[in-house]
N, C-alpha and C positions, 0 to 999 in steps of 0.2 A: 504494500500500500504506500501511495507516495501522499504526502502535505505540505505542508508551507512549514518556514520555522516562522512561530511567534513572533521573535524581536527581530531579525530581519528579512523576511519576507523571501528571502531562498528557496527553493525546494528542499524538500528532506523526502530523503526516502530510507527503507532499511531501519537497523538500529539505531539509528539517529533519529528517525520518526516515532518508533518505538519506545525511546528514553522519553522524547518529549510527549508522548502520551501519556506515560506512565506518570512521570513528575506533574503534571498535568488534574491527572486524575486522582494522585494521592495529595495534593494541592488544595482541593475543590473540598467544601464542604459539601457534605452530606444532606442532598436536599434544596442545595439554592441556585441549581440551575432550570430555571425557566423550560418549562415543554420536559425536562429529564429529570426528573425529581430525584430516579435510584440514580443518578451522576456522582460521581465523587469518592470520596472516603470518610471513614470517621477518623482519619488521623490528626485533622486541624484542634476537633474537640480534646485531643489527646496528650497537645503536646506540653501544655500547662500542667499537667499532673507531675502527680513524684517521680521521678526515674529510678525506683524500684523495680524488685522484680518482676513485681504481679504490673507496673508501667509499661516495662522493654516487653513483656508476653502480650498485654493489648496491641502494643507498635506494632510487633510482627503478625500478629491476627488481622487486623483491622488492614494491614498492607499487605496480605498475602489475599484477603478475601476483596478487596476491590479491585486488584488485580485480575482474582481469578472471574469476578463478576463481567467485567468492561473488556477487558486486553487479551482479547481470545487470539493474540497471534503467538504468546508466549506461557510456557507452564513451569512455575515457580519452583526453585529447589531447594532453595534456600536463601534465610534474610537475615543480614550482619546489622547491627550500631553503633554507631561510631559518634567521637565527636564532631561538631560542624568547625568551618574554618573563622566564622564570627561567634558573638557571644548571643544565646538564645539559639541558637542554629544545631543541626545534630546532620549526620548524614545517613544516610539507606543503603547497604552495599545487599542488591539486589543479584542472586543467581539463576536464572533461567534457562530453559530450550526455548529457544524459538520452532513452531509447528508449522510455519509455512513456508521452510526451507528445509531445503536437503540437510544431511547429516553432518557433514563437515564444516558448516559454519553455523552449524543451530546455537552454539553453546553464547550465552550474551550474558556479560557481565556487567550491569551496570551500576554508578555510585548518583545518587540522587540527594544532593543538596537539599534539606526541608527546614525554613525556620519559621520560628512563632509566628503568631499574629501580633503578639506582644512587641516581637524584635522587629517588626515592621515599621510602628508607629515612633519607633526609635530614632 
């Protein structure tokens, strides 16, 4: 599937489409997209909470089931946390196959940048 990128108007196609869906849709609150209400993730709601254990076990649920919901081009293998490179900020290190390619370049690694709403208004 080919798109546009967001910030500059490129095409994207591939893993690069891919990331930016995904960052995309784990981005989106849960519910306030217009016409697509199941859009999004609960991860926005998520990120203000403790970074405890039972925290990092919602992150990885809530990011593995909006993926699995929305992003039918890839099936998740595993999901890392890490810190972000600002304050407020944490990163996603996302492991997946990609399904809509052959086998020798399924395997997609991607690191997904996610921070607060909090650290927005900053």
């Amino acid at each position: 599937m080919n798109g546009m990128d967001g910030n500059t108007g490129a095409m994207l196609a591939g893993a690069d489409h891919i990331r930016q869906s995904i960052a995309d849709i784990l981005g989106t609150p849960l519910g306030t997209r217009i016409g697509r209400r199941e859009y999004g993730s609960e991860l926005p709601e998520l990120f203000d909470q403790p970074m405890n254990e039972l925290g990092r076990i919602r992150i990885f649920a809530a990011t593995a089931l909006a993926i699995m919901r929305q992003e039918r081009r890839v099936r998740v293998s595993r999901i890392g946390l890490g810190s972000g490179a600002e304050p407020g900020s944490f990163a996603l290190r996302i492991v997946s196959r990609r399904v809509d390619v052959a086998a020798p370049i399924a395997t997609l690694d991607l690191t997904i940048p996610v921070r607060a709403a909090s650290a927005l208004t900053a």
